[in-house]
Residue, then its C-alpha position, 0 to 999 in steps of 0.5 A: x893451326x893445332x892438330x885439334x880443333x878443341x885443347x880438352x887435354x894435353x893428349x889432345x896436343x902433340x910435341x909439334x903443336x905445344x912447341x907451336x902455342x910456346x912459339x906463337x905465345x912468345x910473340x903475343x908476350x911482346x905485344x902484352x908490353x906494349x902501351x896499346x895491348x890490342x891486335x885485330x885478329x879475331x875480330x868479329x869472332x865470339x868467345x865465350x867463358x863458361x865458368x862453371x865453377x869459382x875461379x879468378x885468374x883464369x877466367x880474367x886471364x882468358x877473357x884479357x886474352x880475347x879482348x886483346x885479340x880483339x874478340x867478343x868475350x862474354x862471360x858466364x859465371x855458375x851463379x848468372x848460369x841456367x845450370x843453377x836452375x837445372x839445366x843440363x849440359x845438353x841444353x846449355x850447349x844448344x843454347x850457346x850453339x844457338x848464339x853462334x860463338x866460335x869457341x867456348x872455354x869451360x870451367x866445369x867440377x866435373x871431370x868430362x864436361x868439356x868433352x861432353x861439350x865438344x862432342x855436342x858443339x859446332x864450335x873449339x872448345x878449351x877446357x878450364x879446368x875440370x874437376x880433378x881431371x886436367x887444366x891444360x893451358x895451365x900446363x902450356x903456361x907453366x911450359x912456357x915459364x920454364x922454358x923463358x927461365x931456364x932457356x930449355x925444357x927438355x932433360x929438366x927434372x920437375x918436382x911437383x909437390x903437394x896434393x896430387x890427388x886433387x890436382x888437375x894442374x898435375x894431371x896436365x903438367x905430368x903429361x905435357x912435361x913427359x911430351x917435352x922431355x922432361x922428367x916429373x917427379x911426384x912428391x907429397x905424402x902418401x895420402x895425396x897420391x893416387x892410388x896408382x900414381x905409375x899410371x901417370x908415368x912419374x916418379x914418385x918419391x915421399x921425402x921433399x928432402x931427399x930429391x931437392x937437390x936434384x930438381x931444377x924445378x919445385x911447382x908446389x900444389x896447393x892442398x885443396x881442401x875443399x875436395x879432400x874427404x877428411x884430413x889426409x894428414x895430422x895438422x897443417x903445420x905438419x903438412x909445411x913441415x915436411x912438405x912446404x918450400x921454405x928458405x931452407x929448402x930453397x937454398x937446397x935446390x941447385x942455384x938455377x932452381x925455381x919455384x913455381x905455384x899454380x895458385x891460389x897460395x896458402x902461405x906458410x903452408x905449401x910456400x912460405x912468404x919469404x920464399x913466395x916473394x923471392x926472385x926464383x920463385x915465378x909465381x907471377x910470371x906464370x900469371x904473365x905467361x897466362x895471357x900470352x899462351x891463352x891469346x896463343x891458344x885461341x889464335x891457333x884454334x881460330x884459324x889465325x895462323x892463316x891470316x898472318x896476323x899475329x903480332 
């Protein structure tokens, strides 16, 4: 079991309980190989995928990760969503709490929803993604990436470069990261940077350059345009310039360095093609790892840690 019943943001989790989800995760990878991908343990059980915003691999990796534990997964997309029709997030609540699920996993664009959503719900809650604000399993999955690659994570020092303004996957992994062990490194152009990026606890260095070599991991951000306000730098091509991972770059991380990408890619802007398809970069690993951590996460919430029958 987790020491919360909801995972709303990495704070939510404590050194004990991300080592337990990378642990349990593990087990569930082994299972992921296997010809018949399918264990009992949360039958009878209900999830439900409140995608409230677009996405793609999440929302299947998490229902993937349901199916394979047995679950009910149902999903709801913003387009099949009442919310398109003007209901609120207090109703939308009652109305699933109606159905008696047992967990709802939330993709919202605004920061809080899946808070807001745990305090009026009688069931766990994970949160998706919200907003600018924090996608925690992704930062549970990119932990465990690291860790299978590199064998360890703590003294690791993490760049993560590109948009940080913008990027929920950053507000999770600076933190989970700190947690750990490690050490983050915000690097991107000063426009991309919160106005107060020490409050995150990083390093922020301006010049990709500079820092490669000391960096056992490059996790490159996408530039999300569609919420920036204007462009926040002079040209795309500019932005890869200075900022995107290219072979040159590559080969200026020490030899164990990897590549990482939270994706979707923009290729040759943040990540060039040659580099995207090398074998240090571990962009679908990640996507791997996202179902193994994801079946860990509900296994813990859902009480299966007492049922002993993981794997």
């Amino acid at each position: 079991m987790l020491s919360s019943r909801h995972v709303l943001s990495i704070a939510d989790l404590s050194a004990d309980d991300i080592a337990r989800v990378l642990e349990t995760a593990e087990s569930f990878a082994e299972v992921n190989e296997r010809r018949i991908k399918k264990l009992p343990t949360l039958r009878g059980l209900t999830v439900i995928n409140l995608f409230l915003e677009p996405s793609t691999r999440t929302r299947t990796s998490f229902e993937i990760a349901a199916k394979r534990l047995s679950a009910d997964a149902i999903n709801f997309s913003a387009s099949a969503s009442a919310t398109v029709k003007g209901e609120s997030l207090r109703d939308t609540a009652a109305t699933l709490g109606a159905m008696a699920c047992d967990l709802v996993v939330i993709r919202h664009r605004f920061a809080g929803a899946p808070r807001m959503l745990a305090d009026m719900m009688d069931c766990s809650v994970v949160n998706g993604g919200d907003g600018m604000h924090e996608h925690p399993t992704q930062a549970l999955l990119d932990l465990y990436t690291i860790r299978q690659r590199l064998g360890k994570l703590e003294g690791l020092r993490v760049g993560i470069v590109g948009d940080i303004l913008h990027s929920r996957v950053a507000g999770s992994l600076v933190r989970a990261l700190r947690i750990v062990g490690a050490t983050p490194v915000l690097i991107g152009p000063a426009t991309l940077m919160p106005s107060r990026p020490d409050v995150l606890g990083a390093d922020v260095v301006l010049d990709l350059d500079e820092v490669l070599p000391s960096l056992d991991v490059a996790y490159m951000l996408r530039v999300q345009s569609e919420r920036a306000s204007g462009m926040p730098f002079p040209s795309v091509r500019e932005y890869a310039a200075l900022w995107g991972m290219n072979a040159a770059r590559l080969g200026a991380l020490p030899s164990h360095g990897i590549v990482m990408h939270p994706g979707p890619m923009n290729r040759g802007v943040e990540i060039s093609a040659d580099v995207a398809d090398d074998t240090r970069s571990l962009v679908l690993q990640q996507v791997e790892a996202g179902v193994a951590v994801r079946m860990a996460v509900m296994y813990l919430l859902l009480g299966g840690a007492d049922s002993g029958a993981a794997a």
